[in-house]
N, C-alpha and C positions, 0 to 999 in steps of 0.2 A: 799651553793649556790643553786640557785633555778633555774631549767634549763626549760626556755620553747620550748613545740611543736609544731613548725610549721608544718602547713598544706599546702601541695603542691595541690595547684588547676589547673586540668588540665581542659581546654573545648574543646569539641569535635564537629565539624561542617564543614560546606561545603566553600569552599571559591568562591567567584562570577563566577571566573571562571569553578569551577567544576559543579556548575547548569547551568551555560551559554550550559556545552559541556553535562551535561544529559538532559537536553531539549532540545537538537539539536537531539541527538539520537533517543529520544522519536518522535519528529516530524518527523523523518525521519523513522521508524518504521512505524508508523501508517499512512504516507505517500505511503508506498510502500504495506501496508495492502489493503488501500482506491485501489489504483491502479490494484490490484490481485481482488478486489471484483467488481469494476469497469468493467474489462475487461470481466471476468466470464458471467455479468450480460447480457454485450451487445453478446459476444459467444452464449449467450442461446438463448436472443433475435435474431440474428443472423439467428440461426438456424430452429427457430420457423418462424421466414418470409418464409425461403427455402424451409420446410416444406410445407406452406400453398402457395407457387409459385407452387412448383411441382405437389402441388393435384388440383389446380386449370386447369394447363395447361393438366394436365393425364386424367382430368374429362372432361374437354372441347375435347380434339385429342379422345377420347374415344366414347362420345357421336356423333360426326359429324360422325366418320368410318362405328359408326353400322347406325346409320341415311342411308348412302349411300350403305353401304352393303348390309341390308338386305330392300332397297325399292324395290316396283314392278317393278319401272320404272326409269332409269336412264338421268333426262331428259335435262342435257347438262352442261356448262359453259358459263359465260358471262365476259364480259369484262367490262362493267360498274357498275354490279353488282344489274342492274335492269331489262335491259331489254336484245332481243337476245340469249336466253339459244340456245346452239347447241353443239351437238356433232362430227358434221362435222368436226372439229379442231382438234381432238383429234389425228387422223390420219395423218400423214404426210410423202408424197412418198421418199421414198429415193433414193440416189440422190448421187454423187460425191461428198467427201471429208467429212468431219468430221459431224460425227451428229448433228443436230442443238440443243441448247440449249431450251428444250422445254417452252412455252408460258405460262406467267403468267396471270389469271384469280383472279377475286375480287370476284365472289360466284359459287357457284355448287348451283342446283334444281334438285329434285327427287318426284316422287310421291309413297304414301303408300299404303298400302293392302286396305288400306278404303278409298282410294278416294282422301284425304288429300294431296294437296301442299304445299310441303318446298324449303325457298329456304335459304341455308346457305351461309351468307356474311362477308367479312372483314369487318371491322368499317369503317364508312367515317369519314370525318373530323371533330371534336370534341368528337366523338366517342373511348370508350376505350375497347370495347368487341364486340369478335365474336360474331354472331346474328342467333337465328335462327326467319324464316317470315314465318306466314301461316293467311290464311282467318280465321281461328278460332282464332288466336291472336289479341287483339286489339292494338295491340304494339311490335313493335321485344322483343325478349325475351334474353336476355344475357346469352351467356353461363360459364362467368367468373364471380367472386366475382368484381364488377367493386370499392368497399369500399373500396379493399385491392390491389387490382391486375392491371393492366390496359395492352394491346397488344402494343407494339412499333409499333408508327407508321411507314408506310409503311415496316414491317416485315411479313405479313401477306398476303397468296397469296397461291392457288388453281393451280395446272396443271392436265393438263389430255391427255394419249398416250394411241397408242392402236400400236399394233406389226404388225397389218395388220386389211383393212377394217371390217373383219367382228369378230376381237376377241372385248371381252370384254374391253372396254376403263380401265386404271392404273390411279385410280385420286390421285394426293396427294395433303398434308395440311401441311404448314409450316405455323409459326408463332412464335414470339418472346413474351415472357410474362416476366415483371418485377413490382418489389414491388411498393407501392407508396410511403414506406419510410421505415427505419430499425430502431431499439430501439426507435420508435416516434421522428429519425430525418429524416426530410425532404431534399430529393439529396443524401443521403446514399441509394444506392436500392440495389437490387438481382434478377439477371434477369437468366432466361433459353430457350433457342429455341427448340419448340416440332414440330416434323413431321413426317408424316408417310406414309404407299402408302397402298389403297386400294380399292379391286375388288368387285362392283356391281355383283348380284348374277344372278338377272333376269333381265340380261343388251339382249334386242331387239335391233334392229338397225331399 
């Protein structure tokens, strides 16, 4: 008798549903990858705006203090930011009952060792940077990156006290600075409020 051998064929393979559920996985892997490199990207971005807010706003509060510190002449505040520079103001008698909240001013003007008038202004309207004005400029000159950076409006604003008539007047500089957009989206910003106080050296009355 002649015996024959069969051969047991097995096959080996995926059934619809086990690719259905490793391609979900995979998706979902490489979904949560996307999302980790996504996030990192705008972090840095992020950062990199913050950066370029804060050196903006440190370079502008920096350059106005020494501007006012070390000029000849300290020669007042104005209220419209063109005309009436006075330091008359800065002084105020006191008086019964709580200290008044000192007056807000739109530029300070000082004069230099050489002659030269400046007068340092808020923006006006359409306006996005601090300014500084002199006869030698043919145009105010920005003290911010205005491409990157812009002052919120009405955040921006000058005071000036003096402890008694004849000390040196206390001017300070507040102002709000924010981005014009974050990772190249626009309405995402980053903003920071810079201010500081500071004393005229060869302040006359």
């Amino acid at each position: 008798m002649i015996k024959k051998n069969k051969k047991k064929i097995v096959y080996f393979g995926f059934s619809l549903i086990e690719l259905l559920i490793s391609m979900f996985i995979i998706l979902s892997v490489t979904s949560l990858v996307m999302a980790i490199f996504v996030a990192g990207l705008r972090g840095s971005s992020r950062a990199s705006v913050e950066m370029s807010v804060r050196q903006n706003g440190s370079l502008a509060l920096a350059q106005v203090a020494r501007m006012i510190r070390n000029s000849k002449s300290f020669d007042g505040v104005s209220i419209d930011g063109s005309t009436n520079f006075t330091t008359d103001v800065c002084y105020v008698s006191p008086g019964f009952g709580p200290t008044p909240t000192p007056q807000a001013f739109k530029a300070v003007r000082m004069t230099a060792f050489d002659g030269g008038v400046s007068t340092i202004a808020c923006p006006e309207v359409g306006e996005t940077s601090i300014t500084s004005k002199s006869a030698t400029l043919a145009s105010p000159l920005p003290l911010t990156d205005t491409t990157t950076v812009a002052v919120l409006p009405n955040s921006c604003y000058f005071t000036c006290q003096q402890s008694t008539e004849t000390d040196s007047p206390i001017v300070g500089i507040t102002f709000r600075l924010e981005s014009l957009k974050v990772g190249g989206v626009v309405g995402q910003t980053v903003g920071q409020t810079f201010q500081t106080l500071v004393i005229p050296r060869n302040f006359v009355r």
